[in-house]
C-alpha beads as a LAMMPS data file, in Angstrom:
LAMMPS data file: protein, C-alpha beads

225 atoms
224 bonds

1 atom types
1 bond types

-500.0 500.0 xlo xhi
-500.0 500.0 ylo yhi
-500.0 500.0 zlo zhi

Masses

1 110.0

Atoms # bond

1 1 1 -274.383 106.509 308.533
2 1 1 -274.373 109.447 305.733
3 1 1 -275.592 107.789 301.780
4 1 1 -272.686 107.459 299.664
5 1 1 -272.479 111.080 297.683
6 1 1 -272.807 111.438 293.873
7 1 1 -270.640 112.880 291.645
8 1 1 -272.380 116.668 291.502
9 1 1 -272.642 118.773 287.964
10 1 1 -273.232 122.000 286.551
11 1 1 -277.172 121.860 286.039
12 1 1 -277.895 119.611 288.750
13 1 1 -280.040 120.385 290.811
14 1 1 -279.842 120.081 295.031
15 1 1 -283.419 119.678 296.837
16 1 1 -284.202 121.047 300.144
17 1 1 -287.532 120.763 301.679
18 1 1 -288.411 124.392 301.181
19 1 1 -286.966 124.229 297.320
20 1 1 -284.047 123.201 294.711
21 1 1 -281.451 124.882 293.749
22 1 1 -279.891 124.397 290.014
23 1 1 -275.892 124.743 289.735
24 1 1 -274.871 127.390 287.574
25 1 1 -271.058 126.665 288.448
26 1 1 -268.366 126.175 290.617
27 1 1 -266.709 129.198 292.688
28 1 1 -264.633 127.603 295.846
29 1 1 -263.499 124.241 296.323
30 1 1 -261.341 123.505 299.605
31 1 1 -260.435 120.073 301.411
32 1 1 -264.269 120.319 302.663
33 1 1 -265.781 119.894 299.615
34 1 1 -267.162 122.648 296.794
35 1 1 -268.883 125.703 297.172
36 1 1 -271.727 126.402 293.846
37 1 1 -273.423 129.159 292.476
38 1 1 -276.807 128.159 292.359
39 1 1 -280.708 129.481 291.697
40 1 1 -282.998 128.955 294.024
41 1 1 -285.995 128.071 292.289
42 1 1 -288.774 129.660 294.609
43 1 1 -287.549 133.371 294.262
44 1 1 -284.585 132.671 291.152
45 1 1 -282.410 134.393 293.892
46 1 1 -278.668 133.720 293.440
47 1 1 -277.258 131.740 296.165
48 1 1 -274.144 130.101 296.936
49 1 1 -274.393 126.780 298.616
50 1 1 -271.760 125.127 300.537
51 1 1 -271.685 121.301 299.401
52 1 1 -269.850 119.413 302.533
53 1 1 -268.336 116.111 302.058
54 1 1 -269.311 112.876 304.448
55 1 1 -265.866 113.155 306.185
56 1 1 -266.716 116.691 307.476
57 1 1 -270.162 116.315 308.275
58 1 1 -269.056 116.829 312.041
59 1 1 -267.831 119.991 311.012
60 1 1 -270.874 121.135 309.571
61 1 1 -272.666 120.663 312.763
62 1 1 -269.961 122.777 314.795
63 1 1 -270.541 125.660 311.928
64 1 1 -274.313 125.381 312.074
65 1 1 -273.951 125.362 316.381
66 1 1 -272.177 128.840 315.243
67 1 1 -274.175 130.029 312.710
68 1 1 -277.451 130.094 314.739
69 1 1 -275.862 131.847 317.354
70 1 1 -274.953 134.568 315.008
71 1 1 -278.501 134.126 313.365
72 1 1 -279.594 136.804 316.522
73 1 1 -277.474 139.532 314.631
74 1 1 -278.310 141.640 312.159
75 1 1 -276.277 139.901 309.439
76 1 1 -276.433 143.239 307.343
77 1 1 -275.353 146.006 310.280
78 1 1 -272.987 144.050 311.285
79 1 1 -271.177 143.004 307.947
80 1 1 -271.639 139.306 308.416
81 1 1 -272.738 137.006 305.437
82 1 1 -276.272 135.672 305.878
83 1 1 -277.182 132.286 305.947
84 1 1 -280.108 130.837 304.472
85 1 1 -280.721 126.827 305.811
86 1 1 -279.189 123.430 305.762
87 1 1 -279.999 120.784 304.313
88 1 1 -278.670 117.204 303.396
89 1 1 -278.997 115.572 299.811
90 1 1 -277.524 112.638 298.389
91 1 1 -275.009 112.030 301.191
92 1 1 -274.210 115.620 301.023
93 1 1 -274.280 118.295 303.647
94 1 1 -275.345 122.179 302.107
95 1 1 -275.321 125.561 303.615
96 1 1 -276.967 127.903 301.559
97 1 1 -275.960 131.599 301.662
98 1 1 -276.044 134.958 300.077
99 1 1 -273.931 135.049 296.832
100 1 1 -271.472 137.755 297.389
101 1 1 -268.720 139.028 294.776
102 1 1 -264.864 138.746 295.119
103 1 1 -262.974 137.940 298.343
104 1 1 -260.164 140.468 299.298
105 1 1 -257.482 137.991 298.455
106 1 1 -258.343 137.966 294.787
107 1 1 -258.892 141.577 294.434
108 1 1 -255.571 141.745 293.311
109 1 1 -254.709 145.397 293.831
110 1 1 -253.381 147.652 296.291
111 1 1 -256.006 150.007 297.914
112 1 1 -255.151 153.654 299.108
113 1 1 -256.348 155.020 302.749
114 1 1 -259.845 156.122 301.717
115 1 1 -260.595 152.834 300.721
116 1 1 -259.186 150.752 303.306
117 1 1 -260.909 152.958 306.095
118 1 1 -264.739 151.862 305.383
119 1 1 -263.410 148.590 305.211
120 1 1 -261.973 148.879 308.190
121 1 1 -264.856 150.388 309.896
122 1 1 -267.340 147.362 308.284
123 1 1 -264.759 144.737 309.935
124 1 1 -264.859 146.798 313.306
125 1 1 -268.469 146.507 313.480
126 1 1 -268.287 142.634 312.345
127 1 1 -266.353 142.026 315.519
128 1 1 -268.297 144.074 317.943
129 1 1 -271.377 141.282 316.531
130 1 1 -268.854 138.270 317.197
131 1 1 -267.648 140.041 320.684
132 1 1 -271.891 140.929 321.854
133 1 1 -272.524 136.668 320.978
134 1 1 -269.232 135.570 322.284
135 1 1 -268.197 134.089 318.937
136 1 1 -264.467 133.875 317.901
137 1 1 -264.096 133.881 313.779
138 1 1 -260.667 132.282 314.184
139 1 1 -259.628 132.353 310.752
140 1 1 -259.795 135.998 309.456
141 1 1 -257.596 136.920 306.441
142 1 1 -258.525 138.150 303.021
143 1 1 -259.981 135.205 301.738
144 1 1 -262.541 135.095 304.081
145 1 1 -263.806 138.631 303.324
146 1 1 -265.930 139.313 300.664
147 1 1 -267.238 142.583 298.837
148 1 1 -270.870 142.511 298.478
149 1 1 -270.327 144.751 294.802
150 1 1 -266.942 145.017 293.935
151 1 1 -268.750 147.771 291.164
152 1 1 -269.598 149.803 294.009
153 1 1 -267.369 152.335 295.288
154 1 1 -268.653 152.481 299.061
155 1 1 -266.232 148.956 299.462
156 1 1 -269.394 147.532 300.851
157 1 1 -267.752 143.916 302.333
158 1 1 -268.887 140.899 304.792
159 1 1 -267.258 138.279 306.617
160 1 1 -267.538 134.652 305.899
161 1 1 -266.392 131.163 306.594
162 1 1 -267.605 130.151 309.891
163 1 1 -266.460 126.480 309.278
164 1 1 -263.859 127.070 312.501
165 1 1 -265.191 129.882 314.122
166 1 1 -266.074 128.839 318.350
167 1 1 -267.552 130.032 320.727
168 1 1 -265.132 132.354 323.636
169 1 1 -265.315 130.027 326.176
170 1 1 -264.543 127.007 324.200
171 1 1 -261.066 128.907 323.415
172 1 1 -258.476 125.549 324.229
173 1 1 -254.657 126.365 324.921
174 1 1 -252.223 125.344 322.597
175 1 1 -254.910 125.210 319.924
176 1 1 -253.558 125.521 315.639
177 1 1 -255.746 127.915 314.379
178 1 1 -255.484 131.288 312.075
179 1 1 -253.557 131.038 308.870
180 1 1 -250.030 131.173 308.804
181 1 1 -249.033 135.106 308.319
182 1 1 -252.162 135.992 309.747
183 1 1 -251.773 133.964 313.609
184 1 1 -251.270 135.743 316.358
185 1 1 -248.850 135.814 318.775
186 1 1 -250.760 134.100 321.352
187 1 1 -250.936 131.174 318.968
188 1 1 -247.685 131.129 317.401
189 1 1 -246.524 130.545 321.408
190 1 1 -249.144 128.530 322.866
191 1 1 -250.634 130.639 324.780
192 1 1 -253.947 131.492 326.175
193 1 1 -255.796 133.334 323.461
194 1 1 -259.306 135.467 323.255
195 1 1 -260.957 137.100 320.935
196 1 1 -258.578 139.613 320.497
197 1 1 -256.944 136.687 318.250
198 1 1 -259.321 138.419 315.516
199 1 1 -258.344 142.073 315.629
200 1 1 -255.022 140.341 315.135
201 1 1 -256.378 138.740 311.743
202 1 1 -258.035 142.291 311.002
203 1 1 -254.878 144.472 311.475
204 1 1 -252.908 142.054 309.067
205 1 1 -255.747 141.793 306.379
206 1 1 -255.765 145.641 306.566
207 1 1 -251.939 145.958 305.820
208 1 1 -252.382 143.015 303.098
209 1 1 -254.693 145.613 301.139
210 1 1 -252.401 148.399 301.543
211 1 1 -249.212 146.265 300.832
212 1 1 -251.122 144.082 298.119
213 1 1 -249.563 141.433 300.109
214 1 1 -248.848 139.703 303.349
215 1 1 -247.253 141.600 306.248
216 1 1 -245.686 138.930 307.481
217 1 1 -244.404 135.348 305.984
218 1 1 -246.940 132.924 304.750
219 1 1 -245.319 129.768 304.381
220 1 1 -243.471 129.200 307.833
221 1 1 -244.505 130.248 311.200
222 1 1 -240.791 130.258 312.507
223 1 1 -240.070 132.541 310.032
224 1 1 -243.024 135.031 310.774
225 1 1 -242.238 135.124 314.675

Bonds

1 1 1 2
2 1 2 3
3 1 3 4
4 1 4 5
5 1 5 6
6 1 6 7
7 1 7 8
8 1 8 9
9 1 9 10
10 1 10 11
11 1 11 12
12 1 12 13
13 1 13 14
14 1 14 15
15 1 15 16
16 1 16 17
17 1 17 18
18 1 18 19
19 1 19 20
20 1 20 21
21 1 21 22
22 1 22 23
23 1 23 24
24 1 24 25
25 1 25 26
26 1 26 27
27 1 27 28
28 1 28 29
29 1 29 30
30 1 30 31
31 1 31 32
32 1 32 33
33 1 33 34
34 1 34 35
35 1 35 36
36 1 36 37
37 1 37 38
38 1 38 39
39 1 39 40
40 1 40 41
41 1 41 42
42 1 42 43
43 1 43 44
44 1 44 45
45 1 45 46
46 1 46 47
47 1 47 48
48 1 48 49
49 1 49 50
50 1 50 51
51 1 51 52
52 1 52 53
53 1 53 54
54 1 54 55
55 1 55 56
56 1 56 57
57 1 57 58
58 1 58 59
59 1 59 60
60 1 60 61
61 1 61 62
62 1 62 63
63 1 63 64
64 1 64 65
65 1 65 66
66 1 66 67
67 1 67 68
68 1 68 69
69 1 69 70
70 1 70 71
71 1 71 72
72 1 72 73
73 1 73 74
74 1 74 75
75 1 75 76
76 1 76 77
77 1 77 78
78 1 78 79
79 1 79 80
80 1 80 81
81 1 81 82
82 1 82 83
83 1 83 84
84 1 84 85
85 1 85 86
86 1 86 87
87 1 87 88
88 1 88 89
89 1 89 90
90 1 90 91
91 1 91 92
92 1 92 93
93 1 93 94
94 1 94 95
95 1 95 96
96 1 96 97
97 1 97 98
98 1 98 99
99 1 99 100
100 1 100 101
101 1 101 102
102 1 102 103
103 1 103 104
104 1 104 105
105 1 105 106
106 1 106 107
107 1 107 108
108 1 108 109
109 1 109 110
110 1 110 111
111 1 111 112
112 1 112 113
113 1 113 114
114 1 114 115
115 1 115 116
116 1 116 117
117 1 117 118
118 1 118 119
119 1 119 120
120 1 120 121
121 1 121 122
122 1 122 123
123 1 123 124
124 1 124 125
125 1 125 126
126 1 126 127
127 1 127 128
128 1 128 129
129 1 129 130
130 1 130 131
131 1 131 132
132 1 132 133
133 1 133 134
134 1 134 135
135 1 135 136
136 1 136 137
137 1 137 138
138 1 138 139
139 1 139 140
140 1 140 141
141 1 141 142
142 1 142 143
143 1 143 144
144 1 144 145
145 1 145 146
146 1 146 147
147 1 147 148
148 1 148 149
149 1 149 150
150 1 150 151
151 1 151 152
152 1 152 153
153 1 153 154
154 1 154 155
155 1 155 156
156 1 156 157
157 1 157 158
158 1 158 159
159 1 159 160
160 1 160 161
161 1 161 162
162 1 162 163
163 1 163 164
164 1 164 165
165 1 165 166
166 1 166 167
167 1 167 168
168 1 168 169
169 1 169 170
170 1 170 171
171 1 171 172
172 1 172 173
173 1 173 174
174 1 174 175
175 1 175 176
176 1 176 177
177 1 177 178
178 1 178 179
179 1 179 180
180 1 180 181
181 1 181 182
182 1 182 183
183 1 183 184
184 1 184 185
185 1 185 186
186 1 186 187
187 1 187 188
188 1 188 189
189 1 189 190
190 1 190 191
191 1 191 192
192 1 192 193
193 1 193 194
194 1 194 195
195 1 195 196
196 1 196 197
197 1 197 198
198 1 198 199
199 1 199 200
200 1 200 201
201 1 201 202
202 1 202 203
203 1 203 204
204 1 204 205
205 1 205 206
206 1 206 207
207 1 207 208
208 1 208 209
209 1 209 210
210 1 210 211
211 1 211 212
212 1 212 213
213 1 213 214
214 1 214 215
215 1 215 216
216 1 216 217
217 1 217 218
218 1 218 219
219 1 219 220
220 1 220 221
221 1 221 222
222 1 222 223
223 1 223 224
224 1 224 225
């Protein structure tokens, strides 16, 4: 049975056997728990650490099956967010990661053609990864896309969130997955579904950046089919 968790700060400090890492702040919180900006005291890299709650533990272990299959990629080539370790402290569950900048959903502008196309391009090569390990991200849309700098002007991004990402031949029929406005077809109908399900997500993130906002509806799946 998981320790009862503690109430977490800003200057607390998480311990994993290889280090600690101090809060700085919070920059994500979800139904899973929190995700902190934190330094790792052994190099005073910047990190962001994903602090699970006890109820989702058995979540964490279905990211972490999926995040050491994607460990054998190149996180960098292939535009993927790279994770550090796991660890558990005071009945929490932590993923540490690299800190990236701004996800695409809060960029909160419109982006001409030149922009959108290395984006594109980074995205392509993000599923080629996922197709070559037989992953399936399930849930891409602009929050779960983040820009490395957004100061630099190459639009340098990576993709994140694993937390319901599966492997291909795990893919169930009839399964609720991808956020509403960005699910495709497959899924709206019940249908047998592949990893095409995440071009899907990519086509409609792309538009959302051109648009500076969804393609289609966001609030009711009748409505968007």
């Amino acid at each position: 049975m998981a320790a009862t968790a503690h109430p977490l700060m800003v200057g607390h400090a998480l311990h994993s056997p290889s280090t600690r890492y101090t809060i700085l702040e919070f920059i994500g919180e979800g139904t899973f728990g929190k995700v902190a900006k934190c330094r790792a005291h052994n190099s005073s890299k910047l990190v962001a650490v994903k602090i699970l709650k006890s109820q989702y533990f058995q979540n964490v272990e279905d990211e972490l099956s999926v995040l050491k299959t994607i460990s054998s990629l190149n996180a960098d080539h292939f535009n993927l967010v790279t994770f550090y370790e796991q660890f558990e402290y005071l009945g929490y569950k932590c993923l540490v990661f690299e800190l990236l900048d701004v996800d695409l959903l809060n960029l909160v502008r419109s982006l001409n053609i030149n922009s959108i196309r290395p984006i594109a391009k980074q995205l392509m090569v993000a599923l080629q990864g996922l197709k070559a390990v037989k992953i399936i991200h399930n849930d891409i849309k602009p929050d779960n896309i983040m820009m490395v700098n957004i100061d630099d002007s190459s639009f340098s991004v990576k993709l994140i969130d694993f937390g319901v990402a599966s492997p291909i031949s795990e893919a169930m029929t009839g399964t609720i997955i991808q956020a509403i406005g960005f699910r495709a077809p497959e899924i709206c109908l019940g249908l047998p579904y592949s990893g095409a399900i995440d071009m899907w997500g990519v086509g409609c993130t792309l538009a959302f950046l051109f648009l500076n906002g969804s393609l289609f509806p966001v609030e009711c799946e009748y409505l968007m089919v």
